[in-house]
C-alpha positions in Angstrom: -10.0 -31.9 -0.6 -7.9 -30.0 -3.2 -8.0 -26.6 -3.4 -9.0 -26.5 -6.7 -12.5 -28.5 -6.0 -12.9 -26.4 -2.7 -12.9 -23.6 -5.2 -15.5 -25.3 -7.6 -18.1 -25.8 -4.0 -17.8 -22.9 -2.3 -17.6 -20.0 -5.0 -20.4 -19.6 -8.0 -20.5 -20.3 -11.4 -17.2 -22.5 -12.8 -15.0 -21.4 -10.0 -13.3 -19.1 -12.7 -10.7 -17.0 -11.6 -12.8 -13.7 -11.4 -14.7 -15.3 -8.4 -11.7 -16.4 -6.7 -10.7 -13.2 -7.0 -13.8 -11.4 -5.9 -14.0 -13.9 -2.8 -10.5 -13.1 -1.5 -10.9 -9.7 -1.8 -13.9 -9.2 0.1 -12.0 -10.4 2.9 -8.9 -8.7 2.1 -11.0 -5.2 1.8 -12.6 -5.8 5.0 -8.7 -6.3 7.0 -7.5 -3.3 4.6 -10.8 -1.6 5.2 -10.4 -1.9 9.3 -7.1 -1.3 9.3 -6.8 2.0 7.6 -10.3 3.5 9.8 -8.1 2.4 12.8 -5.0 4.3 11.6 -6.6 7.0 10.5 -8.2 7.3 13.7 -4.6 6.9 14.9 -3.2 9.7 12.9 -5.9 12.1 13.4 -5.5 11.6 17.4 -1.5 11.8 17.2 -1.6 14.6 15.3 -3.7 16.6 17.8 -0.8 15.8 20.7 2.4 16.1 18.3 4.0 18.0 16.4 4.7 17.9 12.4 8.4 18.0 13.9 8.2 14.3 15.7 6.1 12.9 12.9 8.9 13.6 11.1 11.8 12.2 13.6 10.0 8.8 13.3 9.4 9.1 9.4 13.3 9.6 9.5 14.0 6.4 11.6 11.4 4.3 9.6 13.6 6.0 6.2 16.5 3.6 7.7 13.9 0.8 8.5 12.6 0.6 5.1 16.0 1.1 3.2 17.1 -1.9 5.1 14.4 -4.0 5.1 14.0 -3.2 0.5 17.7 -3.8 0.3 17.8 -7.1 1.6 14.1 -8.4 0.3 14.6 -12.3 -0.3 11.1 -12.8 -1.6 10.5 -15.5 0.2 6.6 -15.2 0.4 6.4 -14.6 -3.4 8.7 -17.7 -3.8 6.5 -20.0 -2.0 3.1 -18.4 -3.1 4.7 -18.9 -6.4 5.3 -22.4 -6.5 2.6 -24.8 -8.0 2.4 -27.5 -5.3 0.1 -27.0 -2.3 2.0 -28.0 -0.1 5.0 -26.2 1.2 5.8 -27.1 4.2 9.6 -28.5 3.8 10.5 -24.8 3.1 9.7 -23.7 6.1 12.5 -24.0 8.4 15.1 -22.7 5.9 12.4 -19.7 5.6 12.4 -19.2 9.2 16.3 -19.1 9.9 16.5 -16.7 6.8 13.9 -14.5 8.2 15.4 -14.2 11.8 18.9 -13.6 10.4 17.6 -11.2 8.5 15.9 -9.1 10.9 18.9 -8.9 13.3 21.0 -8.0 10.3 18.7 -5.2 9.4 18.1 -4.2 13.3 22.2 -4.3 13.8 22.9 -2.4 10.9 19.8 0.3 11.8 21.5 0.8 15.5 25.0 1.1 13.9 24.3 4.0 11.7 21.9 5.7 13.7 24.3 8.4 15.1 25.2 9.1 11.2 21.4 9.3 10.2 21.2 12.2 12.7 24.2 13.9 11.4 22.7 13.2 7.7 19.6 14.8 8.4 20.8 17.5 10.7 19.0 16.6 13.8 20.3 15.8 17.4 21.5 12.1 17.6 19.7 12.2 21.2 16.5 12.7 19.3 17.3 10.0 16.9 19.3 7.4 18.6 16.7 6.1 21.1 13.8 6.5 18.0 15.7 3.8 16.0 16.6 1.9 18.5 12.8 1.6 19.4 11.8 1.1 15.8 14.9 -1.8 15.3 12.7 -4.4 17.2 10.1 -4.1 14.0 12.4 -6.5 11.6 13.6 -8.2 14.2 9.9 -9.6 15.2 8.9 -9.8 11.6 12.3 -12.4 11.3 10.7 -14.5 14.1 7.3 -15.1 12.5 5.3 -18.2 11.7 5.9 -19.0 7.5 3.4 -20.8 8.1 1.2 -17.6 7.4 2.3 -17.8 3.7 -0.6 -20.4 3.4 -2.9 -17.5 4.6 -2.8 -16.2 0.9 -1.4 -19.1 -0.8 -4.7 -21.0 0.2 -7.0 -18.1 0.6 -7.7 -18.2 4.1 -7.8 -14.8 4.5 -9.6 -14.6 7.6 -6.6 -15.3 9.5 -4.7 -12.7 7.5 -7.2 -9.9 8.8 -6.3 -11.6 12.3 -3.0 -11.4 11.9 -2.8 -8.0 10.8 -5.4 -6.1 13.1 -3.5 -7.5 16.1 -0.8 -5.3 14.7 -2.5 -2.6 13.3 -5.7 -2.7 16.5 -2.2 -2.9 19.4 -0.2 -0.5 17.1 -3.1 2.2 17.7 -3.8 1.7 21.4 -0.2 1.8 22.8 0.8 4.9 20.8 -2.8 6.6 22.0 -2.2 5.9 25.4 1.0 6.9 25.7 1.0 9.8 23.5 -1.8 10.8 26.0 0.3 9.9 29.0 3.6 11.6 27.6 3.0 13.1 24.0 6.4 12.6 22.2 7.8 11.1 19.7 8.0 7.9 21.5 4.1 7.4 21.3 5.1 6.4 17.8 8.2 4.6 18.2 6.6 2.3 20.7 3.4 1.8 18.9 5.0 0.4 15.8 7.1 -1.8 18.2 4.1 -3.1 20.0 2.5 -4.1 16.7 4.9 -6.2 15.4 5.1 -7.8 18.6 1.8 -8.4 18.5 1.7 -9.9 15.2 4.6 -12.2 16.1 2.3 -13.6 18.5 -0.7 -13.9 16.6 1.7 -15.8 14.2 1.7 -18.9 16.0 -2.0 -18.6 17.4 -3.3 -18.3 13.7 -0.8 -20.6 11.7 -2.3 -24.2 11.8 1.3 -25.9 11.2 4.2 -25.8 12.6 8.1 -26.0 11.6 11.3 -27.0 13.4 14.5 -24.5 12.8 16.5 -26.0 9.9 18.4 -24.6 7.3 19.2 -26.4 4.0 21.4 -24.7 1.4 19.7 -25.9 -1.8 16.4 -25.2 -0.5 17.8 -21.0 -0.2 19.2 -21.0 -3.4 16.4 -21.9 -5.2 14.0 -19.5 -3.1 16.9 -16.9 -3.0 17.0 -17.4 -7.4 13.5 -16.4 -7.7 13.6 -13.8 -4.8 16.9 -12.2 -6.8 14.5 -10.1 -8.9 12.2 -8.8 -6.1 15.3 -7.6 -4.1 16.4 -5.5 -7.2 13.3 -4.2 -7.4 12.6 -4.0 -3.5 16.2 -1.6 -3.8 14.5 0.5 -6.3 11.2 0.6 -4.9 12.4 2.2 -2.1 14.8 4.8 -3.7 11.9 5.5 -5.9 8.7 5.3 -2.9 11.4 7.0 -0.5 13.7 9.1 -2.2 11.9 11.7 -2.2 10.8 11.5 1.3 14.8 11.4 2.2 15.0 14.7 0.2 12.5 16.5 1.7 14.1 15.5 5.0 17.5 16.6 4.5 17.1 19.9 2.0 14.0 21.1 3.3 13.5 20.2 7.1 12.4 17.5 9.3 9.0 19.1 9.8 8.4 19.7 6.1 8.9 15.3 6.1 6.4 15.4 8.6 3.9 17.3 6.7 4.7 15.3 3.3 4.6 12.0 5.1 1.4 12.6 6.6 -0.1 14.3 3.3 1.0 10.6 1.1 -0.6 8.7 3.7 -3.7 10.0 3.5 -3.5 10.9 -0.1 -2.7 7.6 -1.1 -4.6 5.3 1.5 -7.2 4.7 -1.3 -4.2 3.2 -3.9 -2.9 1.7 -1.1 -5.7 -0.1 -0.2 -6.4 -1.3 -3.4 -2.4 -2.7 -3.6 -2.9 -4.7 -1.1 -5.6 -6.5 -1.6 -4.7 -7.0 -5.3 -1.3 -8.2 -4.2 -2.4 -10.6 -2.1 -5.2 -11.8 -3.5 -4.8 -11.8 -7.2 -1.3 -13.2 -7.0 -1.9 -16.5 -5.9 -5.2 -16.7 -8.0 -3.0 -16.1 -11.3 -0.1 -18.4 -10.3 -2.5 -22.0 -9.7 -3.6 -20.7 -13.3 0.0 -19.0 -14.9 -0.8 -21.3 -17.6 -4.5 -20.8 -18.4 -3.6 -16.9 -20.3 -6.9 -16.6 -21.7 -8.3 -17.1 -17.7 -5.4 -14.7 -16.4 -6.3 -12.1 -19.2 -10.2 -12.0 -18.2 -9.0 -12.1 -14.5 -6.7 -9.0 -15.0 -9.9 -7.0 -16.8 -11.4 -7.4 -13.8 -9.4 -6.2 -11.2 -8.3 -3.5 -13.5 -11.8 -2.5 -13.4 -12.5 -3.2 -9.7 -9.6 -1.5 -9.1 -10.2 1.8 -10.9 -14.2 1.7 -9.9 -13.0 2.0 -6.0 -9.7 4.1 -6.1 -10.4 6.8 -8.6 -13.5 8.2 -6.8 -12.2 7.8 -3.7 -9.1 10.1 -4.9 -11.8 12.5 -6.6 -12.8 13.4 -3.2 -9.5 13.1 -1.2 -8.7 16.1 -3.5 -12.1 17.7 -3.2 -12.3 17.4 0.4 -8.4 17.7 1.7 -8.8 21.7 3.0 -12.0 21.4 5.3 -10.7 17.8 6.3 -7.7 19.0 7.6 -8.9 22.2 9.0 -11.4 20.1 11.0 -9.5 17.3 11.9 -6.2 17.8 12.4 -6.0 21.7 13.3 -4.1 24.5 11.3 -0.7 23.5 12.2 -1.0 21.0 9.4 -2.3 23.3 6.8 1.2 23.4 4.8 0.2 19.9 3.9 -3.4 20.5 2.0 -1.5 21.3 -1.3 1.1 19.0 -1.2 -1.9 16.5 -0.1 -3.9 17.2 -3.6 -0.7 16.4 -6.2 0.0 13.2 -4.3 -3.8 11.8 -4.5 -3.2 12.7 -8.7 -0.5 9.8 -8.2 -2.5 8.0 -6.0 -4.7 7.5 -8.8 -2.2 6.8 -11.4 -0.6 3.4 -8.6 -4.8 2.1 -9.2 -3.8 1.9 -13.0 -0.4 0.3 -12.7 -1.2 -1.7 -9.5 -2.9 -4.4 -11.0 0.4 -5.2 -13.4 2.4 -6.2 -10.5 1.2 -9.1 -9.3 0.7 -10.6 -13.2 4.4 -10.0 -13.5 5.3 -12.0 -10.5 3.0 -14.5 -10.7 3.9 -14.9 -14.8 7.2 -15.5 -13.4 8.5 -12.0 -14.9 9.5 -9.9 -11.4 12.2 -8.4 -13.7 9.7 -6.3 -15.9 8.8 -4.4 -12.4 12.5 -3.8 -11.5 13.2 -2.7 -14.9 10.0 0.0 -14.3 11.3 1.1 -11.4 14.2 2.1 -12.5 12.8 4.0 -15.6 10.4 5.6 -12.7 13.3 6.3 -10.3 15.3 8.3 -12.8 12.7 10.6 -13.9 12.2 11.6 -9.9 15.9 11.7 -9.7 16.3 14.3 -12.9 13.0 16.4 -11.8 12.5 16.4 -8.2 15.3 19.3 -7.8 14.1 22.1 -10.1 10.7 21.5 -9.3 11.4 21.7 -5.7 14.0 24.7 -6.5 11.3 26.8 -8.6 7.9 26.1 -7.1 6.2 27.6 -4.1 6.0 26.1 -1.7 8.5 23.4 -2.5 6.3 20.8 -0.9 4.1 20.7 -4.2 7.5 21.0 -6.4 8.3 17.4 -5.0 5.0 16.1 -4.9 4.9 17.2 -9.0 7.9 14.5 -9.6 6.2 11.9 -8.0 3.2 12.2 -9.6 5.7 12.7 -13.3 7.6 9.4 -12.3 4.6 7.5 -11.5 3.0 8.9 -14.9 6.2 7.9 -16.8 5.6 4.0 -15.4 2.5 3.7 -17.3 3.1 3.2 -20.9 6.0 0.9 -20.8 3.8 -1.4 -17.8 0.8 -1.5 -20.7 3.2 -2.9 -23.3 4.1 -5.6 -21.1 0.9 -6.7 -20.2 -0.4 -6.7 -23.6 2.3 -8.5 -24.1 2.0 -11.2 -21.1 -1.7 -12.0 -22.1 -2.0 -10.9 -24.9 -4.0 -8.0 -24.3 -5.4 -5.2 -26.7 -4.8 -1.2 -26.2 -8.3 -0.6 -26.3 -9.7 -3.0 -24.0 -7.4 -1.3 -21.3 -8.1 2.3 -22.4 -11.8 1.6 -22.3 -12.2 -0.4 -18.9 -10.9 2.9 -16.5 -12.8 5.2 -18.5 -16.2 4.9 -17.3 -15.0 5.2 -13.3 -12.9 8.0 -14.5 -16.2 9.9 -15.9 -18.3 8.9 -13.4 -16.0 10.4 -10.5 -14.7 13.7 -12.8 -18.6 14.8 -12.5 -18.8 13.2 -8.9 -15.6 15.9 -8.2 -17.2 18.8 -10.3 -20.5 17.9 -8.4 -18.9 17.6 -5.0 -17.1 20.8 -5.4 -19.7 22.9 -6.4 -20.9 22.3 -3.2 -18.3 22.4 -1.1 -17.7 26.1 -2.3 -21.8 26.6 -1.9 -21.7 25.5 1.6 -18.0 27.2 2.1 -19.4 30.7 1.3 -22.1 30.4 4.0 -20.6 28.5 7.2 -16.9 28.9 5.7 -14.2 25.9 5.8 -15.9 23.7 8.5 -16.6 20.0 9.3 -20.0 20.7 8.1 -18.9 22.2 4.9 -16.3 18.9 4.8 -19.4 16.0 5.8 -21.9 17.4 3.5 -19.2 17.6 0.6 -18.5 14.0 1.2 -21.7 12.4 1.6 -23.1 14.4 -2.1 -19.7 12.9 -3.5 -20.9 9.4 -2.0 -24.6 9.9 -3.6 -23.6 11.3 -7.1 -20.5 8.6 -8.1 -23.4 5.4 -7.6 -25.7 7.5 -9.2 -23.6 8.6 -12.5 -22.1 4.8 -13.1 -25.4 3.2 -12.9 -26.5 5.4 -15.4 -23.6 4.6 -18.0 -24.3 1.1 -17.1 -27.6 0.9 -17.9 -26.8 3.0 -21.2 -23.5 1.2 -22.6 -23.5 -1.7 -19.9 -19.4 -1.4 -19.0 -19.7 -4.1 -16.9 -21.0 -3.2 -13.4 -24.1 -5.3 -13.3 -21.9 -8.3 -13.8 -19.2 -7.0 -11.4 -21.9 -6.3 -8.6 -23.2 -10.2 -9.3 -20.1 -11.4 -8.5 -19.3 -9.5 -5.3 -22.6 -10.8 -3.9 -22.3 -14.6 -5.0 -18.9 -14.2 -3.5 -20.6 -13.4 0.1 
């Protein structure tokens, strides 16, 4: 059976893209979902037994990682997901020997320069030496992977995507709990992230339902490689942009300040990231089986604007509301230099839910180059302002976080244009669709902070003052959108019809 007419039996209505969408996503959210609880369990753990200082030895090896793994993206997923023919399967030995040369080029390189990382960043190279070298086998398991797993989100079986990624994730969590139990340092990290990867290399080839022999054919790399070309330029600047200010932090500030602005993005942004990945991977595929259907695509990218906004700006509302008690009760006052720093980075947080849904039109439109092209306009507004804002604002945490937050800000205009211009889109219709989750959370947030200061005053900064703050945020934001649904009727009533047909 096609996938098209599996489509048209298992989802409601015409099998339009919107349900596709809504279908995938449900399971998507539920693996992002599951695996940020278990992180965040994770982090809050860890960050009882270690120090700001180690978080930020491993946030410098994973730097190196991530520079490596961004500078030699080949887009081969996207390449394959791409393509309009179901079946794939030819590609996958050339994928596979491209993968695993890959990751032993990135793990070489990482082991090479580790000793000049450590002199970069001013630390010990016995501190940072054995790190990397623990973090290297990452990319190198990622290289040995089943491609089979593309078809996980090429043909929507994302059940075996949240398998696949909670072995990581679920053995990531245990093995750096236990150990950082057993021996807290550093290493509890380091051999966490190892673990997972190895993990998920396994669950590769339990998951995958096909299998490949090695084989590498030259013309079958060149033409993945050509469409993969744009993704690598804007993998580079991605992570000059996503890390370059995580490198300067590091080196001009300290290795503990990375620590505390590392931890503050993750949890800052866990609510835009969330929302990134399950729009990447689900959306993606949905708009390339229909790249040439625009008026579908356009209706299909209203959506996930709006079910993007409806989730991630509340959720950021309250990450801003809530970030003092929340960190005073679960993570302990040595992290209290990162509650500031913590509130500007949820403000761009919020601004990656209104770009976020761009991305995977671009790709699947068979534009990539507009996102590199962003990226760049984004990456040399950090570069100009991240200095004097760090230079002249106390503390010089919440100087960098400011840049972010005016980079990311600077991405949106130019990102609208294009769209409207892709599907031929209209101004208003993507002004109008974020602005009634953006009133409804502003009076969750004014609502949610007039009590948190109520309840402050009388048992002081607490995890009572923190869970009764959160649960009247979690009453009011329902309670405000159905009520400017049911007075100008936005577009929730249908939204919440298609998230239960698509159970």
């Amino acid at each position: 059976m096609g996938l098209r007419s599996l489509f048209r039996r298992l989802l409601p209505g015409d099998g339009n893209l919107a349900s596709q969408t809504v279908r995938g996503g449900i399971w998507v959210g539920m693996t992002s979902s599951g695996v940020r609880v278990l992180q965040l369990v994770m982090l809050v753990v860890l960050a009882r037994l270690l120090s700001p200082k180690e978080f930020g030895l491993l946030g410098i090896a994973l730097l190196v990682i991530a520079a490596l793994t961004r500078f030699s993206q080949l887009g081969l997923d996207e390449a394959l997901i791409q393509r309009p023919e179901e079946n794939v399967d030819d590609y996958f030995g050339t994928v596979w020997v491209l993968q695993v040369l890959r990751g032993l080029l990135i793990a070489g390189i990482a082991l090479a320069a580790a000793p000049y990382v450590a002199d970069f960043f001013g630390e010990a190279r016995a501190d940072i030496v054995p790190v990397l070298g623990i973090i290297a086998l990452g990319p190198v398991a990622r290289g040995l992977q089943n491609p089979a797993t593309v078809y996980f989100q090429k043909d929507f079986k994302f059940h075996r995507q949240f398998g696949l990624v909670v072995s990581r994730t679920g053995t990531r969590v245990v093995v750096s709990v236990v150990y950082a139990i057993i021996n807290p340092t550093v290493y509890a990290l380091a051999y966490g992230y190892a673990a997972g990867y190895v993990a998920q290399l396994v669950a590769s080839y339990v998951l995958a339902e096909r299998g490949f022999r090695p084989a590498f054919d030259i013309e079958q790399a060149r033409e993945l490689i050509d469409y993969g070309k744009w993704l690598m330029g804007s993998g580079m600047l991605s992570y000059l942009y996503g890390e370059g200010d995580d490198i300067f932090v590091g080196r001009f500030i300290s290795t503990t300040a990375l620590g505390y602005y590392q931890l503050a993005y993750r949890l800052s942004n866990a609510p835009a990231t969330e929302v990134s990945q399950t729009i990447s991977k689900v959306v993606m595929p949905a708009y390339s089986k229909i790249q040439d259907d625009i008026p579908a695509v356009r209706e299909g990218f209203r959506r996930t604007l709006r079910m993007s906004t409806l989730v991630s700006f509340p959720l950021g509302v309250g990450i801003i509301v809530v970030a003092e008690p929340f960190v005073a009760t679960f993570l302990g006052d040595q992290w209290e230099a990162m509650v500031i720093p913590m509130q500007i980075l949820t403000v761009y947080g919020i601004l990656r839910s209104l770009r976020t849904p761009a991305a995977p039109l671009f790709k699947a439109l068979g534009r990539p180059d507009y996102m590199t092209k962003l990226q760049f306009l984004s990456l040399v507004v950090l570069a100009v302002s991240i200095y004097p804002l760090t230079v002249s604002i106390e503390p010089p945490l919440a100087g960098a976080s400011l840049a972010v937050v005016l980079a990311g800000a600077v991405y949106l205009p130019p990102a609208a244009y294009l769209t409207m211009k892709l599907v031929d889109e209209n101004l208003r219709t993507l002004l109008v669709v974020p602005a009634y989750p953006a009133v409804g959370s502003v009076v969750m947030g004014a609502v949610a902070y007039g009590t948190r200061e109520m309840v402050a005053s009388t048992v002081g900064i607490s995890a009572v003052t923190f869970a009764v703050t959160a649960l009247v945020g979690m009453v009011t934001y329902p309670l405000v959108l159905f009520a400017l649904e049911r007075q100008f009727n936005f577009g929730l009533t249908e939204l919440v019809r298609q998230v239960r047909q698509g159970i």
